[in-house]
N, C-alpha and C positions, 0 to 999 in steps of 0.2 A: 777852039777852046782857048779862052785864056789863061793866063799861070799870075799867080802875085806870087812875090817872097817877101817874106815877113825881115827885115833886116836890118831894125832901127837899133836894137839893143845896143847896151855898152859888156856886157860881157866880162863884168866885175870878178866876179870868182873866177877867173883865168887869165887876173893880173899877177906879173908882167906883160904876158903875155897880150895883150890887149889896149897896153898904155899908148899906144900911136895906132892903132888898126882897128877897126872892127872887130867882133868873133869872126863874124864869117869870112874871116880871111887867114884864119889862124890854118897851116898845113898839116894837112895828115896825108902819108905817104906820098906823094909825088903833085898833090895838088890841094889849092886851098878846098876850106868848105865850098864856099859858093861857087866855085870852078863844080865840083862832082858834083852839084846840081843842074847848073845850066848845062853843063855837056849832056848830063844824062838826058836833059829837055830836049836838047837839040838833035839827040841820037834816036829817037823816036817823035821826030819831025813837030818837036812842038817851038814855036819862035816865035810869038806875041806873049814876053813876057815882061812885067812890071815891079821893078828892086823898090820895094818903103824902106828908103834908107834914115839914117837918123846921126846915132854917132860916128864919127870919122866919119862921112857920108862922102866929102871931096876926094877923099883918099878911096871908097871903094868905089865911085864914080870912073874916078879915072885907069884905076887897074882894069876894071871887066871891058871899059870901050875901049881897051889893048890887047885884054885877051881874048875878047869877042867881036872884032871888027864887022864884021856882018852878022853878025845877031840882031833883030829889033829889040833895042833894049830900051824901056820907057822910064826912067830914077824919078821916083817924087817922094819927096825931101818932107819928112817929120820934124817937124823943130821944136816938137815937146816930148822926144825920146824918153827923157831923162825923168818926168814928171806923170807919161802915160806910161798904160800898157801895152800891147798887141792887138788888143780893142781898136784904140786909134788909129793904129798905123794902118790896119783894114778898110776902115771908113774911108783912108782916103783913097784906096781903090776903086771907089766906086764909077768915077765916071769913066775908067779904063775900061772897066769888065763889062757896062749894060748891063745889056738881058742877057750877055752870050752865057756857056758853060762854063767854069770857072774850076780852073785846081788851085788851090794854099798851100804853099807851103813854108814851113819855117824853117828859117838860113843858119840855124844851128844844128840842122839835123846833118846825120857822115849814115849813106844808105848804101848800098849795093846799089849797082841801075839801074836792075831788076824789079826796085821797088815800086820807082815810079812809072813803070809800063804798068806794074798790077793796078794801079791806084785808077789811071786811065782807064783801065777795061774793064774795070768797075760797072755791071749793068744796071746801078741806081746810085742813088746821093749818097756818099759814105765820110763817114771820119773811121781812118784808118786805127787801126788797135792792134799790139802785140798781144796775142792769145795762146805764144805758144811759147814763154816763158816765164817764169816767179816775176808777180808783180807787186813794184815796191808799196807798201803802204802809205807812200807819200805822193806816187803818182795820180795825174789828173786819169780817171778813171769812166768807163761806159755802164751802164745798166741796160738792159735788154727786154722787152716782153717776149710770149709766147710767139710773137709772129716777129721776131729776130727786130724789132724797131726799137731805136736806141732811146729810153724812156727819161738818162737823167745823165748827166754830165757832171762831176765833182772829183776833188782831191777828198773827198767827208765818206767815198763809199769805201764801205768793208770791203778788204779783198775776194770776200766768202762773196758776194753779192754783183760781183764784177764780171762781164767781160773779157774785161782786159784794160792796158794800159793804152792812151791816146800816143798816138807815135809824132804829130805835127804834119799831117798831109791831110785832105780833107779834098772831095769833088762834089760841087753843086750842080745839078743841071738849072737851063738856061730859064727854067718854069720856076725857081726858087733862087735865082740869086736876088734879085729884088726885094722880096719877103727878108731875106735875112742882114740885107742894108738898112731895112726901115727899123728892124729889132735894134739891130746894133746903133744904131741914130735916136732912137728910144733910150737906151740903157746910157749915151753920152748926155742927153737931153737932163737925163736925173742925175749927172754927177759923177756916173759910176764908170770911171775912167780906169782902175786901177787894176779892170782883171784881163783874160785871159776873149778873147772874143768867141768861142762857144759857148758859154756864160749867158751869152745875151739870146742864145736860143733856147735854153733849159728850160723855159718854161714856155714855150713853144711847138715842143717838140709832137705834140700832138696836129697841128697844124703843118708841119712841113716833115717827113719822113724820113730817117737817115739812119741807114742799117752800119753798123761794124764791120770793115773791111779786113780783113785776116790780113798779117804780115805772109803767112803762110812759112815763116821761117824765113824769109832774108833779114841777113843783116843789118842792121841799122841801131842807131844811137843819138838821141840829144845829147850835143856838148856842151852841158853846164861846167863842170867840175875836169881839174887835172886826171881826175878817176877815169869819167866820159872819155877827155881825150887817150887816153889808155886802151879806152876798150874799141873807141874808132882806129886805131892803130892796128891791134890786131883782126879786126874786120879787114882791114885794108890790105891786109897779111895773108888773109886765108884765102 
């Protein structure tokens, strides 16, 4: 299996904090973000993984090949961070992943590391979803048919009409990464640089299958907001 992490952002709403660093280097409890990702990777034996870095990129280059000296770690460098979305910085995954299986994740997220085993044993393609908390009316959000397949991807659905909330982890099997490079190569082709790269499967989703993965209750948090990092603090507490 391969891993990407999404980790070109600049991490504006959690300046100061972020004027010389990346997010994902910002600390919660004893270790950055991106540290209690890759460990967790590494602690269920996963090591072919690839950092899309972007802002401060030299600065998170060289901390992780110090704090991961025997990691295979692959950095390829985003240089329109500032101007794309999370769309782009996937695209350039592509010649890392192939055909293999592929995990996403995004280097904002503070999880238990319990999260990312469940995400793994996952027995189909999933984008993970909190289902078992109030979901914000602003989050990017799942729709579901009768037969549990995820039918629409939007920040626009009702909460009434929802799933749940998308958490930033996601597994492809090796039969459908391909398919969702050509979409996402599609969606850059017209311009549409500025969203979120599940986006570029929505109207797709008939063609490639991808059921809602329960958090089942672990921990976990995007760290946008001084709020976020509050609440990955006492995650990291309990």
């Amino acid at each position: 299996m391969k891993v990407i992490i999404l980790a070109a952002g600049m991490g504006s709403r959690l300046k100061p904090l972020t004027n010389h660093i990346p997010k994902t280097m910002i600390t919660v409890g004893n270790q950055t973000l991106i540290e209690n990702i890759i460990q967790g990777l590494v602690d269920i034996q996963l090591s072919e993984i690839a950092i899309i870095t972007g802002y401060q990129h030299e600065v998170l280059e060289t901390f992780l090949k110090r704090r991961f000296p025997t990691v295979r770690l692959q950095f390829i460098y985003n240089d329109q961070y500032s101007v794309k979305d999370n769309i782009y910085s996937f695209s350039l995954a592509e010649e890392f992943v192939g055909n293999e299986e592929m995990l996403c994740i995004c280097s904002d997220i503070y999880c238990k590391p319990q999260l990312l085993l469940r995400a793994v044993q996952a027995p189909f393609d999933i984008l993970m979803v909190d289902d078992t908390k109030e979901i914000p009316s602003r989050a990017m959000k799942v729709r579901v048919n009768r037969e549990g397949y995820i039918t629409k991807i939007s920040k626009e659905l009702s909460v009434e009409e929802s799933k749940g909330e998308i958490v930033g982890i996601s597994k492809i099997s090796s039969s459908n990464t391909a398919f969702i490079f050509e979409r996402i190569a599609t969606y850059l082709d017209m311009g549409l640089v500025n969203v979120w790269w599940p986006y570029a499967i929505n109207d797709a989703l008939d063609q490639i299958k991808l059921r809602p993965w329960s958090t089942d209750g672990i921990g976990w948090v995007n760290v946008n907001t001084f709020d976020d990092l509050k609440e990955a603090m006492n995650i990291a507490n309990d």
